[in-house]
N, C-alpha and C positions, 0 to 999 in steps of 0.2 A: 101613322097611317090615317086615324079616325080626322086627325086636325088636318092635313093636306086632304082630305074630302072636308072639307067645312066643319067639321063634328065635334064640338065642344062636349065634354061628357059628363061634367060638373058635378060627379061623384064620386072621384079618385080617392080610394081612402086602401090600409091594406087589405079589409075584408071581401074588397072587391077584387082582387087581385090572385088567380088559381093558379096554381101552377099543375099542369098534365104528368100521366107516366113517363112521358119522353121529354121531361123537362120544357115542354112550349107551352108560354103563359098566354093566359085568357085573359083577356077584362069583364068583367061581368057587371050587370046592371048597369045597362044602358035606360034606365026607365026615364029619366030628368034630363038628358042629353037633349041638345037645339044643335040644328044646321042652322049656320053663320051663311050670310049673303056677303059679298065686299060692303055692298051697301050699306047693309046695318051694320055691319063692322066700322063701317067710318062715322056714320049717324052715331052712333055710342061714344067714341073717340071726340065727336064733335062737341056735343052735349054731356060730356063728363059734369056733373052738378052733385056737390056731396050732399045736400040738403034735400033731394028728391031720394025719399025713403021709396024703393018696392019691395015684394015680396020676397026673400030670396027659398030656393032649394039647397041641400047639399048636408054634408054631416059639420056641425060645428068643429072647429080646431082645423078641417084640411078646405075650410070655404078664406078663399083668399080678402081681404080689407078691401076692397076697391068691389066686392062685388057685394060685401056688407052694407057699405056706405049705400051704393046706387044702384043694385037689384041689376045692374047691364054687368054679364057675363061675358068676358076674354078668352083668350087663346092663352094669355099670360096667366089665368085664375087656374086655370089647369096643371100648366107648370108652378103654380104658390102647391097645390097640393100635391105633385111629384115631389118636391123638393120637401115636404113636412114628412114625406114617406122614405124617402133618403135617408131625412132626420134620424126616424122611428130605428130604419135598418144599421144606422151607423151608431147610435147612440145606446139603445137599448132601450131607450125610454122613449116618452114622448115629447115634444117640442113643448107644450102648451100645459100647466097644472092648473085643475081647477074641477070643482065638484057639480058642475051643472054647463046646459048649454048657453045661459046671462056672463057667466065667469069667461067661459072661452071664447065668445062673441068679443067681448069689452077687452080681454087681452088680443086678440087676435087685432082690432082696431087699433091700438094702442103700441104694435108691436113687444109686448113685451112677452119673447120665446123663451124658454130655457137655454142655461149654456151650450154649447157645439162640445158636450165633455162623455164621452163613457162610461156606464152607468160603473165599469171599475177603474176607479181612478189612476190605476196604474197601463192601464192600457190609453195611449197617446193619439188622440186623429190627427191625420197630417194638416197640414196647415192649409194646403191645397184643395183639398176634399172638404175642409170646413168652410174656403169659397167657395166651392161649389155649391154645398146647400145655403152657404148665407144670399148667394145671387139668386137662386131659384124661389127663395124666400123672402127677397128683398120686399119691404112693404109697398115701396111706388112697384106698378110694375112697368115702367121706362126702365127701371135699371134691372129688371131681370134678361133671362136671355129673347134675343130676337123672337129664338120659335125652339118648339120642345127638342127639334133636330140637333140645333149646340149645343143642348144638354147636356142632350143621350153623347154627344159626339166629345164634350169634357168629359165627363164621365168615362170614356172610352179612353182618354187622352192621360186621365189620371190613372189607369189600371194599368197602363200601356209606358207609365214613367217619362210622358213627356210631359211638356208646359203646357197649363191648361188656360184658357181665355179668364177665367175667373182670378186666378194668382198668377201674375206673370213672374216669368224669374227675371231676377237682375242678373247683375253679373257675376254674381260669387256664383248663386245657384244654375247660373247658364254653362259654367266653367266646370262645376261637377258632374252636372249630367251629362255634357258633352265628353268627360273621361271617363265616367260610368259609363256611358252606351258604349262607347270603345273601349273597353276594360284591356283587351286583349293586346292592342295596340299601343295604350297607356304602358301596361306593363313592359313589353316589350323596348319600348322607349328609354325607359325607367331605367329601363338592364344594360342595354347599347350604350347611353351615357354613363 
């Protein structure tokens, strides 16, 4: 909603994140948020220079590499911290180790996350669900997704058992899911022959 009105929020982290009695979540602390013009949205895109250091805002570990570098805030740097907070939810832990905000700046630069693994080993993430945070988190953000909408809409795609943009299936995994979603009919099949 806030990015289809322009509204970058450049604070995405989970402490910002409420959830109400009736289960409907808030964002909170909009304090750092900038309205995006096309304009300057393409002025940024035009003048991308990693060597022009600005200031930046935002909490170290969920501030995306492209917005470290060049102080010019995205639509993409938002979705870098959706997807660290995906991380946090799927993982138990945190994407990023490090004892200070120098430590997490320089790894976050550097790309170097923790593994996509569950803090207990014996519980497995699917292979699919770990594209999805590794694209959301992708360090360029060319290769993350177009806009936060295919995210949310992977992510909807992977709860929902279908093929998601992030891991496409080939064709062994095309052939299972298509007799999985038909279970019924599969079986049936199975029996008649």
């Amino acid at each position: 909603y806030a990015h289809d009105r322009r509204v970058i929020h450049r604070d995405l982290k989970p402490e910002n994140i409420m959830v109400g009695s009736f289960r409907e979540v808030y964002l909170m602390d909009w304090g750092i948020a900038k309205i995006m013009t096309e304009e300057q949205e393409n002025q940024q895109m035009e003048s991308y220079d990693s060597s022009k250091k600005k200031s930046i805002s935002g909490t170290p570990g969920f501030v995306a590499p492209e917005y470290i570098l060049t102080g010019n805030v995205q639509f993409a740097s938002d979705q870098y911290a959706l997807g660290a907070i995906l991380f946090q939810l799927v993982n138990l832990q945190g994407h990023l180790s490090g004892d200070n905000e120098k430590v997490l700046l320089q790894k976050t630069l550097k790309g170097q996350l923790e593994c996509i693994q569950h803090l207990k080993n014996a519980i497995k993430i699917p292979k699919s669900l770990r594209a999805i945070i590794a694209k959301s988190m992708s360090h360029d953000p060319k290769d993350r997704y177009d806009d936060v909408a295919l995210l949310a809409e992977d992510i909807n795609n992977f709860l929902q058992g279908r093929e998601t943009i992030a891991y496409k299936d080939n064709l062994t995994r095309a052939v299972i899911r298509s007799l999985y979603k038909y279970k019924v009919a599969t079986v049936l099949s199975i029996l008649s022959v």
